[in-house]
Structures are given as structure tokens and as C-alpha cells.
C-alpha positions as CSV (number, residue, x, y, z in Angstrom):
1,X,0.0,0.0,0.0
2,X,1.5,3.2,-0.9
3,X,2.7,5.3,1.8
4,X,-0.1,8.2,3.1
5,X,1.5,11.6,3.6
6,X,-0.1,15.2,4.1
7,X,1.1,18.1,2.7
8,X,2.0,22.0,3.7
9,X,2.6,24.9,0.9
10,X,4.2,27.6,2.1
11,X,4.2,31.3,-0.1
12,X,6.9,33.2,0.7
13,X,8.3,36.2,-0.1
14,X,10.8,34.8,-2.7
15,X,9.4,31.7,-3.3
16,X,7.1,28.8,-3.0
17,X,8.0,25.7,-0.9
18,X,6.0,22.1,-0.5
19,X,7.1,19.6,1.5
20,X,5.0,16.1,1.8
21,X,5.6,14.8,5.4
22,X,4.4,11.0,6.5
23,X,2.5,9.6,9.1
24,X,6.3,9.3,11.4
25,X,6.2,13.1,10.8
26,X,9.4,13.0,8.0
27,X,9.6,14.8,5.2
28,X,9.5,12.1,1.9
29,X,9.4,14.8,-0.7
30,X,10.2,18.6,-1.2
31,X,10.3,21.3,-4.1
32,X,10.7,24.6,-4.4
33,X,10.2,27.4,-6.9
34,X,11.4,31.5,-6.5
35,X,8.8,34.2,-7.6
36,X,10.5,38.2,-7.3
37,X,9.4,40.8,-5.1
38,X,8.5,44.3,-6.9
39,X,9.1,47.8,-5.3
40,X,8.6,49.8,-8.2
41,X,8.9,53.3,-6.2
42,X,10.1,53.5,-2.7
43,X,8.7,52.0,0.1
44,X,6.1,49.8,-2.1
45,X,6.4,46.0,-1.7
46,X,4.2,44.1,-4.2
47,X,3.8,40.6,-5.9
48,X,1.9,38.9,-8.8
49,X,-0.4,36.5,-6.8
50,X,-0.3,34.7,-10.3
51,X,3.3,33.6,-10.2
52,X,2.3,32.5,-6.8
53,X,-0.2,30.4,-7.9
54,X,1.8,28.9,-11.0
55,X,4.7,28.3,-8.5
56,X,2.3,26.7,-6.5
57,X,1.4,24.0,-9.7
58,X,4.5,23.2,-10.3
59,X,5.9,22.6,-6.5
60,X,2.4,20.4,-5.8
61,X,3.1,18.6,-9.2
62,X,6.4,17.5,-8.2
63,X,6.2,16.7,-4.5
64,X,3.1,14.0,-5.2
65,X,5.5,13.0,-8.6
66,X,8.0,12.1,-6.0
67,X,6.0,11.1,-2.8
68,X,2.8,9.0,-4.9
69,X,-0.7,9.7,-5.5
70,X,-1.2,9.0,-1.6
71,X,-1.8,13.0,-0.4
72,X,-4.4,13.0,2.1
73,X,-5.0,16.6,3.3
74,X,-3.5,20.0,2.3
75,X,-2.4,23.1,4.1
76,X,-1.4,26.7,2.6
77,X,1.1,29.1,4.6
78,X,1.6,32.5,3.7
79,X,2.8,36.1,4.4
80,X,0.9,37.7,6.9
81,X,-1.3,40.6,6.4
82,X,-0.1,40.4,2.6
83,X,-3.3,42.1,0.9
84,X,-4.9,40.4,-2.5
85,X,-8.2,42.0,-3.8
86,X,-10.5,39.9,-5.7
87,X,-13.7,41.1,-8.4
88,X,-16.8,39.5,-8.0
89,X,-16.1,36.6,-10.8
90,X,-13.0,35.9,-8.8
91,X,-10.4,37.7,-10.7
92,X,-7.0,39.3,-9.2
93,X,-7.6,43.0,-9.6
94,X,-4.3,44.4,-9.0
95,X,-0.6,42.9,-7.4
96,X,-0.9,41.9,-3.6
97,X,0.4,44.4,-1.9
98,X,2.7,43.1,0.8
99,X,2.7,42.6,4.7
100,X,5.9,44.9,4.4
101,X,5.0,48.0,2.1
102,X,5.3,51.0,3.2
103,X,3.4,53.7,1.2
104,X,0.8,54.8,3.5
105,X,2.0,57.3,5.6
106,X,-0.9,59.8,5.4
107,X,-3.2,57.2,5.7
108,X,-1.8,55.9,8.9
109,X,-2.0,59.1,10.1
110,X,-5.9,59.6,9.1
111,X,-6.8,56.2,10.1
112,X,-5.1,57.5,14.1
113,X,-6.3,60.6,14.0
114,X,-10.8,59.1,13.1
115,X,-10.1,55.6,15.0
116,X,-10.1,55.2,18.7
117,X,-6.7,53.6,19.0
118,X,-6.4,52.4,22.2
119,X,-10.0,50.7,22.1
120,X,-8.7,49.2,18.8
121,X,-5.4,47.9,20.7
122,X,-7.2,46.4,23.3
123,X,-9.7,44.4,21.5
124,X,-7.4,43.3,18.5
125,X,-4.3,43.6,20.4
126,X,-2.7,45.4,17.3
127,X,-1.2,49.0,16.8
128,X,-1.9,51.2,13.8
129,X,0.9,50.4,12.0
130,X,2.1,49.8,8.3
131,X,1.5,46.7,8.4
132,X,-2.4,46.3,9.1
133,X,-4.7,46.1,6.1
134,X,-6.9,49.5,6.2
135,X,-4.3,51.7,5.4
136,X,-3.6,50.1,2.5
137,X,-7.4,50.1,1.6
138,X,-7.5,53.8,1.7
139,X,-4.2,54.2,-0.3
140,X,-6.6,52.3,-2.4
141,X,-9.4,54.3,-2.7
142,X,-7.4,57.5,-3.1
143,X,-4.7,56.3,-6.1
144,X,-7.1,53.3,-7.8
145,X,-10.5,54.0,-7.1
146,X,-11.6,52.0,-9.8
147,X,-10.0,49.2,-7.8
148,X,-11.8,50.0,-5.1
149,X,-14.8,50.0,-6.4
150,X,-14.3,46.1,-8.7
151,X,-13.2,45.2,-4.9
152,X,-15.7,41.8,-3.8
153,X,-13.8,39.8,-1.8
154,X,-10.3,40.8,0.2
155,X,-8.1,37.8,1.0
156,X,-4.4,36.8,2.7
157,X,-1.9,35.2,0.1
158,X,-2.5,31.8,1.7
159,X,-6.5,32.4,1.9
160,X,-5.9,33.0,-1.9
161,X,-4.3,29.7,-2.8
162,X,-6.6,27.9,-0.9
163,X,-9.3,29.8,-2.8
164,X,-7.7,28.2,-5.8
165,X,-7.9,25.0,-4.9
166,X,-10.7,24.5,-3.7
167,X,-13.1,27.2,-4.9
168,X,-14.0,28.2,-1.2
169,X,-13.3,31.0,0.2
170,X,-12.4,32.3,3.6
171,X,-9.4,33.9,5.6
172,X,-7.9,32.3,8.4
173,X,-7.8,33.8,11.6
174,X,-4.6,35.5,12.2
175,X,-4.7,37.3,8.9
176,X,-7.8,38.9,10.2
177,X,-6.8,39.4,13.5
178,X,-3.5,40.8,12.1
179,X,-5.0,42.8,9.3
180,X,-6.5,44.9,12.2
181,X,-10.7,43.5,11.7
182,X,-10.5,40.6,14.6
183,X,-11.2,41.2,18.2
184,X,-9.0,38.5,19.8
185,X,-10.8,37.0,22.4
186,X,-14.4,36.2,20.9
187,X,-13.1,36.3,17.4
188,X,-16.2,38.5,16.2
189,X,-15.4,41.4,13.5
190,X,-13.8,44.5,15.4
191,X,-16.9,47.0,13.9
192,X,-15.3,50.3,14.3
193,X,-13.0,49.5,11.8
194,X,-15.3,48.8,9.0
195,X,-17.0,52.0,10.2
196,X,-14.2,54.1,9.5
197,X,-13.5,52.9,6.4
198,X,-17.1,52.9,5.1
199,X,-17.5,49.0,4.3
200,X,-19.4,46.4,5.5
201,X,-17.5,43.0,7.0
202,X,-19.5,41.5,3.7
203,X,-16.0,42.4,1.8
204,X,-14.6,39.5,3.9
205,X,-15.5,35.6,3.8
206,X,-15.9,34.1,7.1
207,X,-12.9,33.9,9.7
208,X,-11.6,29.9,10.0
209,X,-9.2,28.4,12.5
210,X,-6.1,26.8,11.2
211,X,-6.7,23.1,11.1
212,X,-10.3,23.7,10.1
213,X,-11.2,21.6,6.6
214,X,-12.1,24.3,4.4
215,X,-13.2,22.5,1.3
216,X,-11.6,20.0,-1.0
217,X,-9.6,20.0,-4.6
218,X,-10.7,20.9,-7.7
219,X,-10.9,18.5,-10.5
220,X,-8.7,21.1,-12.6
221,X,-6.0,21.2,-10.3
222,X,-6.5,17.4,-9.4
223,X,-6.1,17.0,-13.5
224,X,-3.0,19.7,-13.0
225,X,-1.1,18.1,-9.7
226,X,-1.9,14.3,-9.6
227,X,-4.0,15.3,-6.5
228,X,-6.3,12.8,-5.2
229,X,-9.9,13.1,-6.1
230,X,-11.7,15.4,-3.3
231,X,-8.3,16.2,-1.4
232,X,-9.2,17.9,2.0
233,X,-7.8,21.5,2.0
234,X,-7.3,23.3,5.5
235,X,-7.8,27.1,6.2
236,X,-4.0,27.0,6.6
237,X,-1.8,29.1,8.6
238,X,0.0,32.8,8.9
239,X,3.8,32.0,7.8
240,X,5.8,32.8,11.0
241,X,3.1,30.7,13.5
242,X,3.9,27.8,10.9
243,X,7.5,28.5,11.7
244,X,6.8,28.3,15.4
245,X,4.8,25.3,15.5
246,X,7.4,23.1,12.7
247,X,10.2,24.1,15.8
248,X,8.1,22.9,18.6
249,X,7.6,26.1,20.3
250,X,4.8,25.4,22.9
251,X,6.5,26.3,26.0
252,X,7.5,30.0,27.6
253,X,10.7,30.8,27.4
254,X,12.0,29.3,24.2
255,X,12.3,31.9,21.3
256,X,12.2,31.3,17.7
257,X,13.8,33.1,14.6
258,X,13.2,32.9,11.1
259,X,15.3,33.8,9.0
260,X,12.9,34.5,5.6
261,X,12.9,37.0,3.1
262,X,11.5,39.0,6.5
263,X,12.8,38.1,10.0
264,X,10.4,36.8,12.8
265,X,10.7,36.8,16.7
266,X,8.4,34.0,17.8
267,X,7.9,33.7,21.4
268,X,4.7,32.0,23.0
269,X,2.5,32.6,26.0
270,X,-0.9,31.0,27.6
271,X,-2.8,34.4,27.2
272,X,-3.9,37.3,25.3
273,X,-1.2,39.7,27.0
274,X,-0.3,42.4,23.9
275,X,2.2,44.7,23.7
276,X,2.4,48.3,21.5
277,X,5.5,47.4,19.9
278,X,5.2,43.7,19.6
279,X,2.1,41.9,17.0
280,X,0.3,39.2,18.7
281,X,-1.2,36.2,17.0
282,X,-2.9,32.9,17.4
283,X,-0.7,29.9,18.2
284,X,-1.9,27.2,15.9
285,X,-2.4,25.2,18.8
286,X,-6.1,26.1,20.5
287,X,-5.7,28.1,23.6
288,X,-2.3,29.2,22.7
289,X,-0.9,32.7,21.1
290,X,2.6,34.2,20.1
291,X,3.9,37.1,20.9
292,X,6.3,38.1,18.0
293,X,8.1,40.3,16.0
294,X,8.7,40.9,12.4
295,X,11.7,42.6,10.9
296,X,10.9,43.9,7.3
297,X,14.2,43.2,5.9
298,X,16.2,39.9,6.4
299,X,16.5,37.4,4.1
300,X,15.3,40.0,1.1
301,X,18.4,42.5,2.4
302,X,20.5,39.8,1.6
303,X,19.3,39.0,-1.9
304,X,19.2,42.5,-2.9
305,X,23.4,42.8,-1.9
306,X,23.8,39.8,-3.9
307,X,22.2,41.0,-6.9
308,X,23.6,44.2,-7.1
309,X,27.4,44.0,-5.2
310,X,28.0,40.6,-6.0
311,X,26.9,39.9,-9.9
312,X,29.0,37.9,-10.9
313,X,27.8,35.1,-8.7
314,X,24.3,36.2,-8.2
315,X,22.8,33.2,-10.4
316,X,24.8,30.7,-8.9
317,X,23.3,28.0,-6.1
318,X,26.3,28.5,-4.2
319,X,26.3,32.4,-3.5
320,X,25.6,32.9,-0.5
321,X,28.3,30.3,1.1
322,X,30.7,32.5,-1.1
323,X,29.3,35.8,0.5
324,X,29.5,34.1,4.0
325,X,33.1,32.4,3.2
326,X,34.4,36.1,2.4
327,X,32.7,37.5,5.7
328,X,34.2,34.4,8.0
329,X,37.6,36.2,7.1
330,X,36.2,39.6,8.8
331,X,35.9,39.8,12.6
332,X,33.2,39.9,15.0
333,X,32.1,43.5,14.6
334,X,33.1,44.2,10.7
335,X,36.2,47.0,11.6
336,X,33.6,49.1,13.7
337,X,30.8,48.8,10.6
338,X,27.1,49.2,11.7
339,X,24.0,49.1,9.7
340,X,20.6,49.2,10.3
341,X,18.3,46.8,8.2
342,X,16.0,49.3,7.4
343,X,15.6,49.4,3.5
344,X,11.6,48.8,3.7
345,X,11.1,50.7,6.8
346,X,10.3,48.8,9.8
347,X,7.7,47.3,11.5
348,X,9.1,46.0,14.8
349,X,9.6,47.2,17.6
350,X,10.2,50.9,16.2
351,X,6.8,50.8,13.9
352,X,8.5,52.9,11.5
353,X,7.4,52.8,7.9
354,X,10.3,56.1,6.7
355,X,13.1,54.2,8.4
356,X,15.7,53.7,5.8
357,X,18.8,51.5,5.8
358,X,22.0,53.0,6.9
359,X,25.6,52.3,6.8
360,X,27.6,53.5,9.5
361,X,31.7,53.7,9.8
362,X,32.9,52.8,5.9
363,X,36.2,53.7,5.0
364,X,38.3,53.0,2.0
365,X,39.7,49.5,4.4
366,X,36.5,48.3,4.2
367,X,35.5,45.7,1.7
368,X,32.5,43.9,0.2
369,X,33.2,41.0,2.3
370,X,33.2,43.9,5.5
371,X,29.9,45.2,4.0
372,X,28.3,41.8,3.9
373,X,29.2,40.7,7.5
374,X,27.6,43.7,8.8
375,X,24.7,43.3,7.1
376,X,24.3,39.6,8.5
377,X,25.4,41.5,12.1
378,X,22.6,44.2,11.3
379,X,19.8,42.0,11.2
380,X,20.7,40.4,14.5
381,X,21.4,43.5,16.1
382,X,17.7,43.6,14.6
383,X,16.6,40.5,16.4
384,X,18.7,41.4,20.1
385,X,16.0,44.5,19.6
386,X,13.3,42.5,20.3
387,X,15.4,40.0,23.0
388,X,15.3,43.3,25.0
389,X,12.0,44.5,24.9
390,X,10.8,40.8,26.2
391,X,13.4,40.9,29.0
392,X,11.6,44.8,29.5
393,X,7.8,43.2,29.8
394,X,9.0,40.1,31.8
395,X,9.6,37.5,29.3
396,X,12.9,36.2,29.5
397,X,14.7,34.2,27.0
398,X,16.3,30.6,28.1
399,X,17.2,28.6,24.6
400,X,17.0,30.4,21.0
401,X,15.7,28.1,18.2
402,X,16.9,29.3,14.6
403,X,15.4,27.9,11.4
404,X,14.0,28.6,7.8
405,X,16.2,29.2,4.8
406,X,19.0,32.1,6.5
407,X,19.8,29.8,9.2
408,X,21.7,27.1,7.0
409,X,24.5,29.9,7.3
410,X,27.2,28.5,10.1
411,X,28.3,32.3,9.8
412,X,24.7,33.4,10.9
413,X,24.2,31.3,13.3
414,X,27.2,31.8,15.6
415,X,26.7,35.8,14.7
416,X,23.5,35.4,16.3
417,X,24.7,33.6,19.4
418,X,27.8,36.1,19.6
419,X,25.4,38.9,19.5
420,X,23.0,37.5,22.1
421,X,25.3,36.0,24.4
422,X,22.6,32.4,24.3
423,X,22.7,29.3,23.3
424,X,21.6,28.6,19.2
425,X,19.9,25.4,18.2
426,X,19.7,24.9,14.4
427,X,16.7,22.9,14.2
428,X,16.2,20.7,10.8
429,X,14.5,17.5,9.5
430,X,16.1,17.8,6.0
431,X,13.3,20.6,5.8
432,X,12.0,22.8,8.2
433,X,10.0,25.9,8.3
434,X,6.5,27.1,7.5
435,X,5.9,25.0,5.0
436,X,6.6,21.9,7.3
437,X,4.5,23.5,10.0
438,X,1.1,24.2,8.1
439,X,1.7,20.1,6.5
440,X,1.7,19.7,10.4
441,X,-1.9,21.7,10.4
442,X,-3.2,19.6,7.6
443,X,-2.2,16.2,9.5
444,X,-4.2,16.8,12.9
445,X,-6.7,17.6,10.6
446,X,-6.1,14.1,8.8
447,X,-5.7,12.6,12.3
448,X,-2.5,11.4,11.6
449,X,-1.5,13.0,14.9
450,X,-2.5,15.5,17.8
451,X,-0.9,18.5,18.6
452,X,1.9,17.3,20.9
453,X,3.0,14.5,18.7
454,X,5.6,17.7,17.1
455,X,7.7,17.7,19.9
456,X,8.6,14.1,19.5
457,X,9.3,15.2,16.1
458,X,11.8,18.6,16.2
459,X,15.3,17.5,16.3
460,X,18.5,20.1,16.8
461,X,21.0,19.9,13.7
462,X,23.8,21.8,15.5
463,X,24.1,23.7,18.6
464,X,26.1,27.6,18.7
465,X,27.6,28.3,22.0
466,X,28.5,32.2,22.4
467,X,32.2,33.2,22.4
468,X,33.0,35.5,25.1
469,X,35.0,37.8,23.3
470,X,32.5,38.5,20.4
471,X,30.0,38.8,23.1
472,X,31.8,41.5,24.7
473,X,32.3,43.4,21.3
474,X,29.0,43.0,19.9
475,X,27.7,44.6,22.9
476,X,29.4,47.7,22.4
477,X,28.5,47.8,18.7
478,X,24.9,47.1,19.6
479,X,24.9,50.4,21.8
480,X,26.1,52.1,19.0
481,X,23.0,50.3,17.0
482,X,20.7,50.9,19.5
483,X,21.6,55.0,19.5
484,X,22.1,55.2,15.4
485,X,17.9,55.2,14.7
486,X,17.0,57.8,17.3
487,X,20.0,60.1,16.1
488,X,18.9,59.9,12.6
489,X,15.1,59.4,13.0
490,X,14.2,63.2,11.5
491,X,16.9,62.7,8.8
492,X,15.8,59.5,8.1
493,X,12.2,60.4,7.7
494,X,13.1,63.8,5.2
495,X,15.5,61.6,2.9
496,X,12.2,59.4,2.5
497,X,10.4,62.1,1.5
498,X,13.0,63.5,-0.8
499,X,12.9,60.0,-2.7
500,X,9.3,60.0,-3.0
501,X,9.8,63.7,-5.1
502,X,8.3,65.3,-2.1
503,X,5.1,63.1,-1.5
504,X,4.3,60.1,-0.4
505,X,5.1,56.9,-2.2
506,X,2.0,56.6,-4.5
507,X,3.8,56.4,-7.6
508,X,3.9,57.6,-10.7
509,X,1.1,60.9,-10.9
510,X,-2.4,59.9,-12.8
């Protein structure tokens, strides 16, 4: 009898994964395929839902070409709040625009100044910030209002490929709570918000937990795939609580980082207890949620150096352990270089969409290989960020679990113990991440297993002890970190109107 196995999708930022994981909870088949992130002016972060779902045909197709024709539930994980606007026949109206763009200034700045914000925080447990979805709907309504007015349906990049595979639609849970329209403890639509906007919650299907059977596969895409017939499809899961579930995080004090095409801090607690410069979410497991961070820039920062400072090894598979092979010849500390990761704003903890990347301390010693190590550095100065505003609200951090694409670096990984001064677990199973998390989803759904069946499952490829002496210098240069932003905050914030011509980043005038 052919061997049964459930699978988990994950859309990313730069690409789609699948994994198909068995009934022991290993990983039998995997594919991947890379889709590109547009930011036509600056700020904007956008993507062709399209190439997500083509990406999505071809990394199904090849995991069940591999695995068999034994598939016996589906999960989708995705970006989270990414924004994709449907007509009324269905149709993708304009490109997503992403959990990370940052081209609503003004109408952040309306939407505090005609919403009661603390009510909002304390029902939702999330801030007016770049990152929610009704800014972006009023950007919406003031540059495309013929968008605005096709607009039937909104959906979450995951809601969206689940939408195409089954032909039902809904959103799952923390991509409304995150998008800013789900009151956390009763999970009823937060009104006010609709209110100010001037729609109804009808622009929204219905609100589904994660491991909640959503509907089943479509003949066309059982025709397309090798699906079986009537394949269960979950609601699916937000990206980074994926990520926290594939590492096992269901106990206080572990931490979690992902190192994606964005950077999440994953931490989890046993009650709705939110925190203005930290998002909150739904664990996947009932009962459970996350507190967490996400850092705009991570894995994305590092594909953009390659592309443009290191062409001519850009489009081969072993880049990156070239970059990181150069930077392992550069000390702890890159020669007093400090940047801040800020090249798409940042969410959090400063909750700053006209942040810009900086880099502090070049001279004519420095190299690309200089350059690149502080970038890695940066985003873990990035991450320490968030270690200290935990430690500030009474969550301290015991044991830090890194996974997802970024941590296969060795260089990373010790960087990031260095800079913390903890413990580093690598945590792999041949594949980890989101994609093995929401597979996870789809199984308890399956009943191939309950939800504490994953800790017999997370194993620890290598562990990263700290070295004393990097500790000691990274501590200095993350002073220097820390004290960069609020020096530059006003300078920072004019440059980014300067490259908008003056305005804000709507693009090109109509």
C-alpha cells in the first residue's frame, strides 16, 4: 500500500516551498520554486499573486511526482497581512500588496487621528501600523479607485491559494486578527473599523481556524497536480506561526527566529497579553498565542546585496556560502561597521514605515566582504531589539531556536549567538519551516497525529555556544546600533520624502 502523507505549501516572499511529510512526521518529498518581489517606487512591496499560484502548480506537481498519489489533506502558509483583492467573478484585480510596504504614511496618520486607537489595541491587540490592512485600503481608494470599487472579496496570500484550490473562500484567523478587523478573544469582526473605512464586514469571507477543513480539490487542479480526487484543503496558517509550530515552540521561554525574506521573533505565552511594539497572534495550537516580531528586511536584504554588489555570482546556487566564506575572514564587529536593516522601513519594535537603511563607519579599508558581514550582524542587532524588549515586559529568553532558509548559514548562526550571548539550536529535518509547519496543520486535521506529537518530532541539527569575546564586542557595537535610529530618526524620515519627489510613495502621478 502506498505510503499516506499530508502536505503543507508555504508562499513566501521569494518563493514557494511544498514539502510532503508522512504519518512518522518525515519529510519524503520537497520542491521549491522562487517568484520576485516588486518595489517599483520606494517603500512599495508588491507581488503577482499569479506567479504564486503557478509556482504553487509546479511545487504540488512535483512533491506528489515524487511522494505518490497517496496525499491526504493540504495546508497553505503565507505572508501575513499580505493584501490580494479579488472582483466578484473571482479575478485578481491588482498585485498583492505586501505585509511589508510601506506607502501609507498619510493614511496611517488619518486612520489615528478618526479611529479610537487604544480601544482598537485592546480588543485586537494590534497597533496602527504599516503593516495592518486599512491603510492600504484607503491608499486604495485615493490612487485606484476604480480598484476600489471592482473590490468583492479581500483575501491573505495563503487564503488565496486555498481559494484556488478548492473554490471556497475564507481567511484564516490571524490574517484577520492581524490585518487589524478581529477582536481576539471572541473572534467577532472588530466594527469600528469597518466603520471608518465605510465597508461592511461582507468584503470579507468568514474567519476559519487553522486546522479547520475548508473544502476539498478541484478536478482542474486534481487534473494539473496528480492530487487525489476530493483532497481535503485546511484554512492554513500565517507564515511565521507555521514556523513556530514546525520548531516545537509550545512552551515560555524558548524563542524562535526565522530567517525569511522578512525576520520573525516567535515567542509563546498562555494568554492574550499584547504589547504596542510587539504583533500578537494565534498559536496554531487552540488556547495558545505568540507574541512576536517581524523585521521587514532579512533574508530579502541579503538578496538584494547579492544581486547588485556581487553579480557575478548572483545566479549561482552557491552564493551565499561564497558571501559568508568572504565574511568568515572579517571579525566579529566588521572593523567598527554598523548598519541598520531598514531598507523597507520597519515594523518591529520601532513601527516605522520612513526608516531607511544606513551604513555607519565605511572607510576606504572596508571591503564587500566587511559590507556583507555587517549586514548579517545588522539583522541580528535587529533581532537582540526585540530579546530586549521581552526581557523589559518580563519575558525572559532561556534557549534560541533558529530555522528557515537564512539559518543554514554556520556564519549566521554563531553571529547570532555572539550577539546574544545564548545558546543557538539549528533545528532541521532535512526541511523545516512554515511549509513543514502548516503540512503539520493539515495532518491533525487528517488525524495522523495530535498536537503534541511535534515535539517528539523537532530535532537540533547543531548547537552555537557564544564566544566570550564576540559577546563582549558586539555589545558595544549594539549600543552604537541601538543609539544610530533615534539620532537619525528626523533625517531619516526627510530623505524618505525626498525619494518620493516630495510626497508620499504613491507612484507615478495619474
Amino acid at each position: 500500500m502506498p505510503e499516506e502523507y499530508v502536505i503543507g505549501i508555504d508562499v513566501g516572499t521569494t518563493a514557494v516551498k511544498a514539502v510532503a511529510v508522512n504519518r512518522e512526521g518525515s519529510v519524503v518529498s520537497s520542491a521549491e520554486a522562487e517568484h520576485h518581489l516588486s518595489s517599483p517606487f520606494p517603500g512599495w512591496a508588491e507581488e503577482n499573486p499569479e506567479d504564486w499560484w503557478q509556482n504553487v502548480l509546479k511545487t504540488l506537481g512535483q512533491v506528489i511526482r515524487d511522494a505518490g498519489s497517496s496525499a491526504r489533506a493540504v495546508g497553505v502558509s503565507g505572508m501575513v497581512p499580505a493584501l490580494v483583492l479579488l472582483d466578484a467573478n473571482g479575478q485578481v484585480l491588482r498585485p498583492s500588496i505586501q505585509q511589508n510596504d510601506a506607502r501609507t504614511t498619510k493614511e496611517l496618520a488619518w486612520l489615528r487621528e478618526h479611529l479610537d486607537e487604544e480601544a482598537f489595541f485592546q480588543a485586537t491587540g494590534q497597533t496602527i501600523n504599516q503593516q495592518i490592512v486599512p491603510p492600504k485600503l484607503l491608499w486604495l481608494r485615493r490612487h485606484e479607485p476604480e480598484v476600489s470599487l471592482q473590490m468583492r472579496w479581500m483575501l491573505g496570500s495563503y487564503d488565496f491559494i486555498t481559494f484556488r484550490l478548492t473554490g471556497a473562500l475564507c481567511v484564516e484567523q490571524n490574517w484577520a486578527l492581524e490585518g487589524g478587523f478581529l477582536r481576539a478573544e471572541d473572534r467577532q469582526w472588530y466594527l469600528p473599523m469597518f466603520q471608518v473605512l465605510g465597508i461592511t464586514p461582507e468584503v470579507l469571507p468568514p474567519a476559519r481556524r487553522p486546522h479547520e477543513i475548508v473544502g476539498r480539490s478541484l478536478a482542474e487542479v486534481e487534473e494539473k497536480t496528480g492530487l487525489p480526487r476530493g483532497t481535503p484543503v485546511v484554512a492554513g496558517s500565517a507564515d511565521h506561526i507555521a514556523a513556530a509550530l514546525a520548531a516545537g515552540l509550545t512552551r515560555p521561554k524558548d524563542l524562535v527566529l526565522k530567517f525569511g525574506g522578512a525576520g520573525d521573533v516567535l515567542y509563546c505565552v498562555d494568554r492574550f497579553l499584547p504589547d504596542r511594539r510587539l504583533f500578537l497572534d494565534y498559536h496554531d495550537i487552540p488556547g495558545m498565542y505568540v507574541l512576536n516580531g517581524c523585521m521587514a528586511s532579512s533574508g530579502s536584504l541579503l538578496k538584494w546585496f547579492r544581486d547588485q554588489f556581487a553579480r557575478e555570482i548572483s545566479g549561482r546556487e552557491d552564493a551565499y556560502q561564497r558571501l559568508d566564506q568572504e565574511a568568515a575572514g572579517v571579525p566579529p564587529g566588521s572593523d567598527g561597521l554598523v548598519v541598520l536593516p531598514y531598507f523597507l522601513g520597519e515594523k518591529t519594535p520601532i513601527m516605522d514605515p520612513l526608516a531607511r537603511g544606513v551604513i555607519a563607519g565605511l572607510t576606504l579599508s572596508h571591503t564587500r566582504a566587511h559590507v556583507f558581514r555587517a549586514f548579517l550582524e545588522a539583522v541580528v542587532y535587529g533581532f537582540a531589539h526585540h530579546v530586549e524588549v521581552l526581557n523589559e515586559i518580563g519575558h525572559p529568553v532561556q534557549r534560541v531556536l533558529v530555522m528557515d532558509k537564512g539559518a543554514q548559514s554556520p556564519l549566521w548562526r554563531q553571529i547570532t549567538s555572539d550577539v546574544l550571548g545564548l545558546p543557538v539550536y539549528h533545528l532541521t529535518r532535512g526541511h523545516t519551516g512554515s511549509a513543514y509547519g502548516v503540512a503539520y496543520v493539515a495532518g491533525v486535521a487528517a488525524g495522523f497525529w495530535d498536537w503534541s506529537f511535534i515535539e517528539q518530532v523537532v530535532s537540533v541539527n547543531t548547537v552555537h555556544e557564544p564566544d566570550g569575546s564576540a559577546h563582549s564586542r558586539y555589545q558595544e557595537l549594539y549600543r552604537i546600533y541601538r543609539e544610530i535610529y533615534p539620532h537619525l530618526r528626523a533625517d531619516l524620515h526627510r530623505l524618505s520624502f525626498i525619494q518620493s519627489g516630495g510626497e508620499e510613495n504613491h507612484g507615478p502621478t495619474r
